[in-house]
N, C-alpha and C positions, 0 to 999 in steps of 0.2 A: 432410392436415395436415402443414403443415411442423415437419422436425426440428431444435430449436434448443438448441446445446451451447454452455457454459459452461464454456471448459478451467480444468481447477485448474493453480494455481502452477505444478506440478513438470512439466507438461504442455512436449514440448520446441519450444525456444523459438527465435524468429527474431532479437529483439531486445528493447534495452531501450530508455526514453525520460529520458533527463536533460534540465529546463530550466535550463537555466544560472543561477547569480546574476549580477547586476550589480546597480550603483552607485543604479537608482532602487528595488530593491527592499528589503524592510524587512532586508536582509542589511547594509547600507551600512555601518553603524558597526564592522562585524565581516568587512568584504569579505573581506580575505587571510585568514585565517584558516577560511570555511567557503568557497571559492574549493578550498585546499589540499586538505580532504577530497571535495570533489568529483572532485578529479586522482584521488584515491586510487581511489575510487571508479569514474571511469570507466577507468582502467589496468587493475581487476580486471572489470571489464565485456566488455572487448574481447580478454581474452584466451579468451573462450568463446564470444561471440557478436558483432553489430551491433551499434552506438552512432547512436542515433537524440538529436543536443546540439541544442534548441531555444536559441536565443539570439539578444543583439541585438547583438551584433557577431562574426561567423566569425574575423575577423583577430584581434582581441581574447583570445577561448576558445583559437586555435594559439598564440597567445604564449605562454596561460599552459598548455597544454599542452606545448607544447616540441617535443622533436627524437625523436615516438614513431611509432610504428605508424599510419598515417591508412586502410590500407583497408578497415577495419573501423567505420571512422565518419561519419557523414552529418551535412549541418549546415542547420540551416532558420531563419532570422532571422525572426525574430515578434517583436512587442512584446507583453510580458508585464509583468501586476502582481507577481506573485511566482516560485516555484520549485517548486513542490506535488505534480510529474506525476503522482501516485497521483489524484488527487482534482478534479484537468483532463484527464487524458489519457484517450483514448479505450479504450472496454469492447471488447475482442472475443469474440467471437461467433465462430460453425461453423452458417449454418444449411443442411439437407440436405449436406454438408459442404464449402461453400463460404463463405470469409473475407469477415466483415463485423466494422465498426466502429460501437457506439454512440455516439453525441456526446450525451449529458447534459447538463444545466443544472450550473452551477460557480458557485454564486452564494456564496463566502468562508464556508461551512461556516455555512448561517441568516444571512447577509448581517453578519456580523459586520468582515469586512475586506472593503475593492474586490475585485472579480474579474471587473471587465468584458471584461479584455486575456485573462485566462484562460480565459475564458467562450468565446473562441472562436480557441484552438491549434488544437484539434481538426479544425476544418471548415478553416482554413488551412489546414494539413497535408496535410489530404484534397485541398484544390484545388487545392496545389502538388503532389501525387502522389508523397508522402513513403511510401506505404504502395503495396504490389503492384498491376497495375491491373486484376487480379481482384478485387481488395478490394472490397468493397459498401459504402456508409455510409448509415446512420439517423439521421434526427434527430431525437434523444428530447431536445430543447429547454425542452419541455413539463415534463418531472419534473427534479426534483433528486436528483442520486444522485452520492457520491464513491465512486472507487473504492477507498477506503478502508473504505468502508462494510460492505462484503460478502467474504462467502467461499464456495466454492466448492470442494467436492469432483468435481469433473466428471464426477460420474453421477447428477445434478438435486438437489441438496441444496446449498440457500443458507444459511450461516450470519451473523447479523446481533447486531444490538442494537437493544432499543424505545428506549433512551434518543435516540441519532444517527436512525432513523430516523422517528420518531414527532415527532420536536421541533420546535417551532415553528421559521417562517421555512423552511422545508423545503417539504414539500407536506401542509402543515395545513389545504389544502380538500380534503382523502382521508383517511378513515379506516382504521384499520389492518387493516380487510378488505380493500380496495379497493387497498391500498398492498403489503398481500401479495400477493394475486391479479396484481397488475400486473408486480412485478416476477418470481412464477413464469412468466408468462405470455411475457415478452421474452425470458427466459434458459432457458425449456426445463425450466424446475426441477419438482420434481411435492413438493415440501417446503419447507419453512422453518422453524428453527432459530433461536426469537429468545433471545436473552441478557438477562433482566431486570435483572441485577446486577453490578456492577463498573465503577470508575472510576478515573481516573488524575488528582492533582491534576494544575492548569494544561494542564490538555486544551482545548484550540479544538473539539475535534470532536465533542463530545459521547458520547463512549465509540467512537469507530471500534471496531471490531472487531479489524482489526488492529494495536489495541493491548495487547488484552486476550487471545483465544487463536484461533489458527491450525490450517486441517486442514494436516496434514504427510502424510496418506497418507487413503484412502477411510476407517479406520476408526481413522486416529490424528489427536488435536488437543493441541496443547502450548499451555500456558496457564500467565499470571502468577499465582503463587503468594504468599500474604504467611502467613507462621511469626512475624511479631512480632505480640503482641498489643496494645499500645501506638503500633500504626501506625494512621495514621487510615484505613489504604484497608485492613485488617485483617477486618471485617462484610462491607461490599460483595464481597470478593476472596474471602472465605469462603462467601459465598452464591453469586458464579459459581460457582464450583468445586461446590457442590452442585447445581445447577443442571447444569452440566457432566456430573456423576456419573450424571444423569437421562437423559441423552440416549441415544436406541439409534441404531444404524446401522440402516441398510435391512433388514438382514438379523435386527434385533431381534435386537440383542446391543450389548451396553455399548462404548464409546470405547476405547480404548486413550488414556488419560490422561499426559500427562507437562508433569511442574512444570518452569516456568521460574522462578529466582528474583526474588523484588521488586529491583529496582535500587536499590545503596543513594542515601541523599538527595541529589540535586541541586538546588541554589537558584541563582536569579539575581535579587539588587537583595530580598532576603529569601520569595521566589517559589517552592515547588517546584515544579518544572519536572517534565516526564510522562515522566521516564525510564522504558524498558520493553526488554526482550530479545524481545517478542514480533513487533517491527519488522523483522523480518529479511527477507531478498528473496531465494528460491530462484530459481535458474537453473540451466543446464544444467550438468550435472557437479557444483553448487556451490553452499551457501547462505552469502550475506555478510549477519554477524551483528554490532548494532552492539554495542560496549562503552561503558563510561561509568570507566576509571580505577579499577575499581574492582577488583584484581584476584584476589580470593577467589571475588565474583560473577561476574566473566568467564565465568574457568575452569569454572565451576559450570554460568554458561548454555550456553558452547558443549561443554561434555560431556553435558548433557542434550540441547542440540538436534542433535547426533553419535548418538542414540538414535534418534533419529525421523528422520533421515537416513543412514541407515547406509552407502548409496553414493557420498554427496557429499561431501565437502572441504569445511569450515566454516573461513572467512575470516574472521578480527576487523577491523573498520572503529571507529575512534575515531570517537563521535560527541557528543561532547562540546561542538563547538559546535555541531549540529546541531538539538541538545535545547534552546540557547539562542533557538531562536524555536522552542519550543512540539514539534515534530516529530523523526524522526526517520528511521534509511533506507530503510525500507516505501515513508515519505512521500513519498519524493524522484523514485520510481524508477516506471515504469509498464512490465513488459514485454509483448512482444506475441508471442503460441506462431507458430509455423511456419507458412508459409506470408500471415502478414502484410505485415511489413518486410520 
């Protein structure tokens, strides 16, 4: 029987995946401005690791990158509907401990937005030999899975949400035995961890997971917290959190729990928007943690998430206009552990 691992985050890393915005994606009316935080973003990427810039123009992305560092970055032109690479980019996988890529169905979170162009980076990438050429790939075509969906302690413990993955336009010919079992079965997991409660208004995803709480270590998860009682995400965020409380590690013993705070209200065109501190993207040395201007909760989230990374550098990334379509930097960013890229 083969052995199939599922590295966690913090697990060390070869690279990350940024797909670029451009002008046809729903970024348009907002180019320069979430263009900018992308620079920011990929500057603090490449000072630790490989830049794996999906994009449909290379000359384009070095314009607006500028006069930096290039050999830490690799460039692969695809056409693309959007920018998402959590949620299009490829799963990796260790099985017996050689590097494989899943390629998942990416159908715009329940076919809510196009994602035909996204639908298939993944086997592009693979064809053009964007990834090691030990690298194996699968193609899990068949299921719908973002990699936003799930978490991963990488010692077989999947933590998820019924809401995202139970939800219609998904793989609603599977039942949620059939939808466990399948995905223990690909990742090697010998558990699953579902999350019945908690939501973020103006969520596209139906509760990702890594929106709501994060393992930061085998027996530590950091999670959005709500202390207002007059907040409408106050019941749902109070019931994860008990839920949360319930959980044992392997070892049957309680979480190591830590509050990230609710982000205060962001609106766009009277909308709140799913602002969240729990989008944050660990790498090697380093987690970059988005803000939202808000500087009491800043402070607040990246000295909580400094608790649960006590050896990493916590990086502020303004994600301000990132929140303006719906997401944030979790969303944006796919990396791939050692020996991938």
């Amino acid at each position: 029987m083969n052995r199939i691992t599922l590295p966690a985050e913090w697990t060390e890393q070869s690279g990350v995946q940024l797909t670029w915005p451009h002008q046809e994606t729903d970024w348009n009316y907002i180019l320069q401005d979430v263009t900018e935080c992308y620079i920011q973003i990929a500057k603090e990427i490449i000072k630790k690791e490989k830049l794996l810039i999906v994009c449909s123009c290379e000359q384009a992305v070095r314009d607006q990158l500028g006069d930096i560092d290039y050999s830490n970055i690799s460039f692969k032109e695809i056409p693309t509907n959007d920018t998402w690479a959590r949620d299009h980019g490829a799963i990796s996988v260790f099985i017996d401990g050689d590097p494989y890529i899943y390629d998942f169905s990416f159908n715009g979170w329940g076919m809510k937005f196009a994602a035909n162009l996204d639908n298939q980076i993944t086997r592009e990438l693979y064809v053009e030999e964007s990834f090691n050429k030990n690298t194996g790939y699968f193609n899990m075509l068949h299921f719908v899975l973002e990699g936003g969906s799930i978490e991963s302690d990488g010692q077989g413990t999947i933590m998820t949400t019924a809401a995202c993955l139970l939800s219609p336009n998904r793989n609603d010919h599977f039942s949620k035995e059939e939808i466990e079992e399948f995905i223990m079965s690909v990742f090697g997991a010998d558990r699953m961890l579902w999350i019945n409660h908690g939501y973020l208004a103006g969520d596209d995803t139906d509760s990702h997971v890594d929106t709501l709480a994060r393992f930061c270590s085998e027996d530590t998860i950091a999670y959005v917290s709500c202390s207002d009682e007059n907040d409408e995400h106050y019941p749902e965020l109070k019931a994860m959190e008990e839920e949360l409380q319930s959980f044992m590690t392997k070892e049957g013993k309680p979480y190591r729990l830590i509050q990230l705070p609710m982000a205060d209200k962001v609106f766009e065109d009277e909308v709140r928007l799913p602002a969240t501190y729990a989008n944050f993207l660990i790498m090697n040395g380093t987690v970059l943690m988005p803000t939202y201007n808000s500087p009491k909760k800043d402070k607040l989230a990246m000295e909580q998430l400094q608790q649960a990374f006590p050896d990493r550098e916590i990086i502020s990334i303004d994600c301000r206009t990132l929140i303006r379509q719906h997401g944030s930097l979790h969303c944006i960013t796919m990396q791939f552990p050692e020996g991938i890229l």
